[in-house]
C-alpha positions as CSV (number, residue, x, y, z in Angstrom):
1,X,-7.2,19.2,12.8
2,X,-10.2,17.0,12.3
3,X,-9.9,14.0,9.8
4,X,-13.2,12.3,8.4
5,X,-12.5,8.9,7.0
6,X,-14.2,6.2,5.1
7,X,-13.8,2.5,5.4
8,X,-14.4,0.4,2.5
9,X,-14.1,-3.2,4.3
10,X,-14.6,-4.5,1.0
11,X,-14.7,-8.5,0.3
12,X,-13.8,-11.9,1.7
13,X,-11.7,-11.7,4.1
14,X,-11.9,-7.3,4.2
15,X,-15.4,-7.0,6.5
16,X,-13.7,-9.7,9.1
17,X,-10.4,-7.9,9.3
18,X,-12.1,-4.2,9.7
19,X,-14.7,-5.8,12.5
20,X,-11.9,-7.3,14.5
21,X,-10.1,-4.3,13.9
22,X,-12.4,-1.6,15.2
23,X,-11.4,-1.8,18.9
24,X,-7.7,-1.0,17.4
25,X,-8.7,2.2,16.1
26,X,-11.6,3.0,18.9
27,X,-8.3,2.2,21.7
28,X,-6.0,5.0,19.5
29,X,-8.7,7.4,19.1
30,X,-9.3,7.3,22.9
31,X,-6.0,7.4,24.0
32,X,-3.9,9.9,21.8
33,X,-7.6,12.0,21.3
34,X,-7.0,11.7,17.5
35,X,-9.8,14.3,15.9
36,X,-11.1,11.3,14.1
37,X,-14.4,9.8,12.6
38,X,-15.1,6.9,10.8
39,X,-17.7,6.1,8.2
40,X,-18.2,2.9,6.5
41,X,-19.5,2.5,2.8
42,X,-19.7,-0.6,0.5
43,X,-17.3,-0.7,-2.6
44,X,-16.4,-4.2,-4.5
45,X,-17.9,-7.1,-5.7
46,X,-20.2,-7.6,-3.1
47,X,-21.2,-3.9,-3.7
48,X,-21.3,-4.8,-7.4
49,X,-23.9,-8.0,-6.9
50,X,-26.2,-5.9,-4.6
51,X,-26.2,-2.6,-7.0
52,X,-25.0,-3.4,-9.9
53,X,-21.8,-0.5,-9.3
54,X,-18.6,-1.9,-7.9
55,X,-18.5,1.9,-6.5
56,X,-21.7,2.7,-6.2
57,X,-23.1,6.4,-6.3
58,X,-23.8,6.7,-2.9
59,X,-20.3,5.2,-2.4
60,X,-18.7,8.1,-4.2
61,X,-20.4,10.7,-2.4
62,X,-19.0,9.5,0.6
63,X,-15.7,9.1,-0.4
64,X,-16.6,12.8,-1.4
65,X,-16.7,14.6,1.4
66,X,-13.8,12.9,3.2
67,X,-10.3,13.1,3.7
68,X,-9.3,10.0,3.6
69,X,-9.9,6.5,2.5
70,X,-9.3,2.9,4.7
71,X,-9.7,0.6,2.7
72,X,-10.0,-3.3,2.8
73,X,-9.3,-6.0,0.0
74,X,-11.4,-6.4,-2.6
75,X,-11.7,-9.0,-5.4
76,X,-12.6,-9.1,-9.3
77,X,-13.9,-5.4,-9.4
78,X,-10.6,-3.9,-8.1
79,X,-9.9,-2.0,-11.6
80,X,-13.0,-0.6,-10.8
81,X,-12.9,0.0,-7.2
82,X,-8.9,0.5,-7.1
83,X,-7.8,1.8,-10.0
84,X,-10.5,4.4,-10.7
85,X,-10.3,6.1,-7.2
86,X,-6.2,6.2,-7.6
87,X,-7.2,8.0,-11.0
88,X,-10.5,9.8,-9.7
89,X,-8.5,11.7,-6.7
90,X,-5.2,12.1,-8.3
91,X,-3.6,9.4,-5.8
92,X,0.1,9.5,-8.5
93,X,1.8,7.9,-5.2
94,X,1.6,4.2,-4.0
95,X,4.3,3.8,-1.0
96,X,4.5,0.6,-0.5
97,X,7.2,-0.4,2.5
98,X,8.4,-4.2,2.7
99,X,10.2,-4.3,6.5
100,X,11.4,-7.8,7.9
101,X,9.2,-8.3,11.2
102,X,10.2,-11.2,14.1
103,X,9.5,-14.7,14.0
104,X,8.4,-14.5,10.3
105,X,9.3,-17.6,8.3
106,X,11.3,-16.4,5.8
107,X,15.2,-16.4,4.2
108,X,15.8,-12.8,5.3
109,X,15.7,-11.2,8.4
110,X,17.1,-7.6,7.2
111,X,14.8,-5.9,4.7
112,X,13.7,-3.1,5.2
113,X,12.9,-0.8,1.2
114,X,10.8,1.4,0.1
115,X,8.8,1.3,-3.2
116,X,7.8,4.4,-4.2
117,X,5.4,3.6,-7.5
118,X,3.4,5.8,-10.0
119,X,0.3,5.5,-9.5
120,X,-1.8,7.1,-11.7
121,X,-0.3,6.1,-15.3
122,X,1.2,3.4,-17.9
123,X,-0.5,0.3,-19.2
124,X,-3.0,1.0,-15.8
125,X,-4.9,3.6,-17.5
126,X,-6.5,0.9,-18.9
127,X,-6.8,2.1,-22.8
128,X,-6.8,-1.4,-24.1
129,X,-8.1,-1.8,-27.8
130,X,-9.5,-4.7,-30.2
131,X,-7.5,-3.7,-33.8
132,X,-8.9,-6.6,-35.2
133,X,-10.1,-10.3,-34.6
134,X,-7.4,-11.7,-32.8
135,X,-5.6,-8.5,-32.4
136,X,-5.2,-6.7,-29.0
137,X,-3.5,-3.3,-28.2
138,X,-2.6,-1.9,-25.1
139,X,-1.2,1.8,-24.5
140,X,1.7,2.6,-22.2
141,X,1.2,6.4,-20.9
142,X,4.0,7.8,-19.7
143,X,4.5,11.4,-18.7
144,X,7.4,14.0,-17.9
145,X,4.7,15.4,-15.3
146,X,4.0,12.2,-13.6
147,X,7.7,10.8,-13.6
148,X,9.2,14.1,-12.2
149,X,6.6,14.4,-9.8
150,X,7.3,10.8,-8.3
151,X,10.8,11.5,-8.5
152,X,10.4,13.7,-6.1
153,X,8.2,11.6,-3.8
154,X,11.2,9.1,-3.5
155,X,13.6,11.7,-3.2
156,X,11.5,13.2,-0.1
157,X,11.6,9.2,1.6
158,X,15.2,8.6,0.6
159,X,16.0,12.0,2.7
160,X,14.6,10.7,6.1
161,X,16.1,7.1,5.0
162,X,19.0,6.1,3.8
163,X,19.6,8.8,1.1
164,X,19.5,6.0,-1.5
165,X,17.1,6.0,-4.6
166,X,17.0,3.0,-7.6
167,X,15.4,4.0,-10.4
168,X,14.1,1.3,-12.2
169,X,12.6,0.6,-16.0
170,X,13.1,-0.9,-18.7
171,X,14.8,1.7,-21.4
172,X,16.7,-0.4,-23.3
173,X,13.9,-1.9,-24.9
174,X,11.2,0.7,-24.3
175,X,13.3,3.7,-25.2
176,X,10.7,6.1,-25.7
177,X,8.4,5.5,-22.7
178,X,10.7,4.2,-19.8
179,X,13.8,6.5,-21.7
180,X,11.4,9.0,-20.6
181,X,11.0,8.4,-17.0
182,X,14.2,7.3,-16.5
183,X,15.3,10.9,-18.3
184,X,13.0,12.6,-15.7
185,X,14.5,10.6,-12.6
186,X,17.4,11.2,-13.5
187,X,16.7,15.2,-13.7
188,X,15.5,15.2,-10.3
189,X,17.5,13.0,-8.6
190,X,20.9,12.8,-9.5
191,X,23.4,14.7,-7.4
192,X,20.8,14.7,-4.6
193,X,21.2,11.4,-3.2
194,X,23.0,8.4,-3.9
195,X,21.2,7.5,-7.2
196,X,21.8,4.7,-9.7
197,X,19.0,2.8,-12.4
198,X,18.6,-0.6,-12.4
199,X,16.5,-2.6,-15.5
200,X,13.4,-4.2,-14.2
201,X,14.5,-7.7,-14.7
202,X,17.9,-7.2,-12.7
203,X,16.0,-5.0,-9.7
204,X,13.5,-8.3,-9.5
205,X,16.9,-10.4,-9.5
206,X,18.5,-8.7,-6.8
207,X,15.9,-8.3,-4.9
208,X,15.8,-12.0,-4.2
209,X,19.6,-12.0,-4.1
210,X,20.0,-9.5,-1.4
211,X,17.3,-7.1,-0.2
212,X,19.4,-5.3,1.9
213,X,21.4,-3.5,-1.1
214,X,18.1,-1.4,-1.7
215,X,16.7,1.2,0.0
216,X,14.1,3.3,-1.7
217,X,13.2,2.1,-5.2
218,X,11.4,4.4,-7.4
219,X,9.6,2.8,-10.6
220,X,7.3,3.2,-13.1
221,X,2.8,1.2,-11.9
222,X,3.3,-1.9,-13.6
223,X,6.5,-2.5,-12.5
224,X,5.8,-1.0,-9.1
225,X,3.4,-3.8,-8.8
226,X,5.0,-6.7,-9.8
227,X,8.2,-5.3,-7.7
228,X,6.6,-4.5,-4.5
229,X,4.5,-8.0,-4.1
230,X,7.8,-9.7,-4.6
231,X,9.5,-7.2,-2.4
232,X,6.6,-7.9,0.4
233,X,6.8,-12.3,0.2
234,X,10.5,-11.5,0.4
235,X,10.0,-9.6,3.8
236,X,8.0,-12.8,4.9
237,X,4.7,-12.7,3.2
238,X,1.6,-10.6,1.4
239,X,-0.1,-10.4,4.7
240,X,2.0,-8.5,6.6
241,X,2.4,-5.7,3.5
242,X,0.9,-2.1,4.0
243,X,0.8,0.1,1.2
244,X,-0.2,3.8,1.3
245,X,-2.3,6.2,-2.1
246,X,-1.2,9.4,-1.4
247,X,-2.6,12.5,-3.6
248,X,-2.1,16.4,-2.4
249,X,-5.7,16.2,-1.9
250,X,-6.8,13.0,-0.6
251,X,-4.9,9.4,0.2
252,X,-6.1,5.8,0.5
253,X,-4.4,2.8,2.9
254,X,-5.0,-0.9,2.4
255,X,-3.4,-4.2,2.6
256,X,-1.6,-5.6,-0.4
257,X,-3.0,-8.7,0.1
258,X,-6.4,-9.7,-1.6
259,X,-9.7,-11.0,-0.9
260,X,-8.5,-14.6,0.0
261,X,-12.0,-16.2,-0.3
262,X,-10.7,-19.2,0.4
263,X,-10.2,-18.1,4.1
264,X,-12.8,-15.8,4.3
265,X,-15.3,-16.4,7.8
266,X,-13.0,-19.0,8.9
267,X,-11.2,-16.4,11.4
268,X,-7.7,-17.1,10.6
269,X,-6.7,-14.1,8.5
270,X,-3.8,-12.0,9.1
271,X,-4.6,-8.7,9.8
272,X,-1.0,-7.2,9.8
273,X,-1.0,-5.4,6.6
274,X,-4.5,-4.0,7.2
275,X,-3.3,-2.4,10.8
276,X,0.1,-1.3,9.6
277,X,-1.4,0.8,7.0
278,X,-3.3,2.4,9.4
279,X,-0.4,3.2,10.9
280,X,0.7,4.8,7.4
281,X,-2.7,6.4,7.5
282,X,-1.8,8.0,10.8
283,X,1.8,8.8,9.6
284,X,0.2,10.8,7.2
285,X,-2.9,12.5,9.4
286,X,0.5,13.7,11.0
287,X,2.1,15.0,8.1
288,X,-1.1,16.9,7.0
289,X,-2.0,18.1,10.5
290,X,1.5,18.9,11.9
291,X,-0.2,17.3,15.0
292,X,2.6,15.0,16.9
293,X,-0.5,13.0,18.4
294,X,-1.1,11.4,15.1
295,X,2.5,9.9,14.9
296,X,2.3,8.8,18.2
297,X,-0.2,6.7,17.5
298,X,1.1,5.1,14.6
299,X,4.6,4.7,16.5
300,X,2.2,2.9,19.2
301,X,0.6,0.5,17.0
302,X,3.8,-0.3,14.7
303,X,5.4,-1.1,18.0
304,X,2.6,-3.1,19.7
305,X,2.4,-5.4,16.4
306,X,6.4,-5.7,16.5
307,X,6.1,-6.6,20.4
308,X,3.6,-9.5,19.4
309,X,5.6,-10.6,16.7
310,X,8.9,-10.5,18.6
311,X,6.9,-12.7,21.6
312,X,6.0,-15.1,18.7
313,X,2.5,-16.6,20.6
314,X,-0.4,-15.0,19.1
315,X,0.9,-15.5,14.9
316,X,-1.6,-16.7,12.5
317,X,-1.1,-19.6,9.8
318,X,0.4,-17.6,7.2
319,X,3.8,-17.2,9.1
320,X,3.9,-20.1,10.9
321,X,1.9,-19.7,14.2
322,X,-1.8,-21.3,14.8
323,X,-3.7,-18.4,16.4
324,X,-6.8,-16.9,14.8
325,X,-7.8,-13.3,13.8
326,X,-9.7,-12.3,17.0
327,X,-6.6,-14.0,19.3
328,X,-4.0,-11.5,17.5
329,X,-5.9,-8.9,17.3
330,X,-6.4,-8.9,21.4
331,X,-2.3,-9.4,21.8
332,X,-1.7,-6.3,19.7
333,X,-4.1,-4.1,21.4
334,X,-3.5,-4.8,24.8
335,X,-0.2,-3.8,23.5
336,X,-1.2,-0.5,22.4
337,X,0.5,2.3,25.0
């Protein structure tokens, strides 16, 4: 199956990461002969400076006709970038892993969850209203549809993991909305797996107590957010945090991390999170495709990053080592079997 993708590189530190990155993808295309083409296309703020359209027309077109979107940080224009292609493609599922890698600085050496986040809904829809001078109102969507349907998403990872789901919300004060999702969880995953519910301000408690208790945690966009940052400096840091967009119809990869202009051009910039979601990019190819070629090649490059962490000599800054982008970026893909 052939797979067309687009690249948004994006801004500060996004083009650097993608350049470096390039031979990564161009070594796993060669060697697994992944049915693959990439196209590049501006999206961001630097796309928004030039034409006035954080996601320009052109842009869109692109994105159009593809399957699926790689896509690098970007900075003030995310909502607009971000949020309206999770919304424009019906993306309701952001998979967001935090897994403890080698050598990392950090208090933990055992996580390894799963946030499985809606995507698509709550106070991210973005219908925010002036009621009056002074006065600010901001809707919280929530949906049977949505919450059953992402239900189901964490029931399908808790399967092939640990067969443990926590739902989390809020329903004791927001007993409509969150009562509602965490009535639809419960629907769909009780009895099924090992399921409890957890309120959000525990679930971000005990994730800083003990990561290990939690395996896949399902939740509602906000709280997916806050959650799955913590979650991801808690496995060691922000660069080294994939996340995945999936929609039945098309998906979207990119770092968790931001547009960290204050490192941008200086060549230190992890580029961890951007190459383990294309791993989850090619997880998924191999999901769509049935092809095993596509998860061979993201086995390939999750293990080739985990070989360079586990040797410890090529790290950047961020966790405690002193090489620079181009330096790790050569250890990981001579690693690449």
């Amino acid at each position: 199956m052939h797979f067309n993708v687009v690249v948004l590189p994006g801004d500060g530190v996004g083009p650097e990461i993608y350049s470096e990155s390039k031979r990564i993808l161009a070594k796993l295309k060669e060697l697994y002969s992944l049915d693959v083409d990439f196209f590049e296309a501006e999206a961001g703020d630097s796309a928004l400076a030039k034409y006035g359209e954080a996601l320009p027309k052109s842009t869109i077109e692109i994105i159009s006709k593809s399957d699926i979107i790689l896509k690098g940080p970007v900075g003030e224009s995310a909502m607009d970038v971000v949020v309206r292609l999770r919304q424009m493609y019906d993306m309701y599922a952001n998979i967001r892993p935090a897994k403890s890698l080698p050598n990392v600085n950090s208090l933990y050496s055992n996580v390894d969850l799963l946030i499985v986040r809606e995507n698509t809904e709550d106070l991210y829809k973005g219908f925010e209203f002036i009621t009056s001078p002074g006065n600010a109102v901001a809707m919280k969507i929530i949906t049977e549809y949505a919450s059953k349907r992402i239900a189901n998403v964490a029931l399908n990872y808790a399967k092939v993991r640990r067969g443990k789901v926590t739902a989390v919300h809020k329903a004791n004060v927001m007993r409509i909305t969150d009562g509602l999702f965490a009535k639809s969880c419960r629907e769909v995953l009780k009895g099924k797996v090992n399921y409890e519910e957890m309120y959000v301000d525990a679930a971000a408690a005990n994730l800083v107590r003990k990561p290990s208790y939690f395996d896949v945690i399902v939740t509602t966009n906000v709280y997916g957010d806050i959650l799955s940052d913590e979650a991801s400096q808690i496995a060691g840091s922000l660069g080294i945090a994939p996340s995945a967009n999936i929609g039945d119809n098309k998906s979207m990869f990119e770092p968790v991390h931001g547009a960290a202009f204050d490192i941008a051009g200086k060549g230190i910039v992890n580029p961890t999170a951007f190459l383990l979601s294309v791993s989850l990019m090619l997880q998924r190819m191999g999901e769509i495709s049935k092809e095993e070629k596509y998860l061979s090649a993201a086995s390939s490059l999750e293990n080739a990053i985990r070989k360079v962490y586990s040797d410890g000599k090529r790290l950047t800054p961020d966790i405690g080592g002193s090489s620079n982008l181009s330096e790790i970026v050569t250890e990981i893909f001579s690693k690449i079997i």
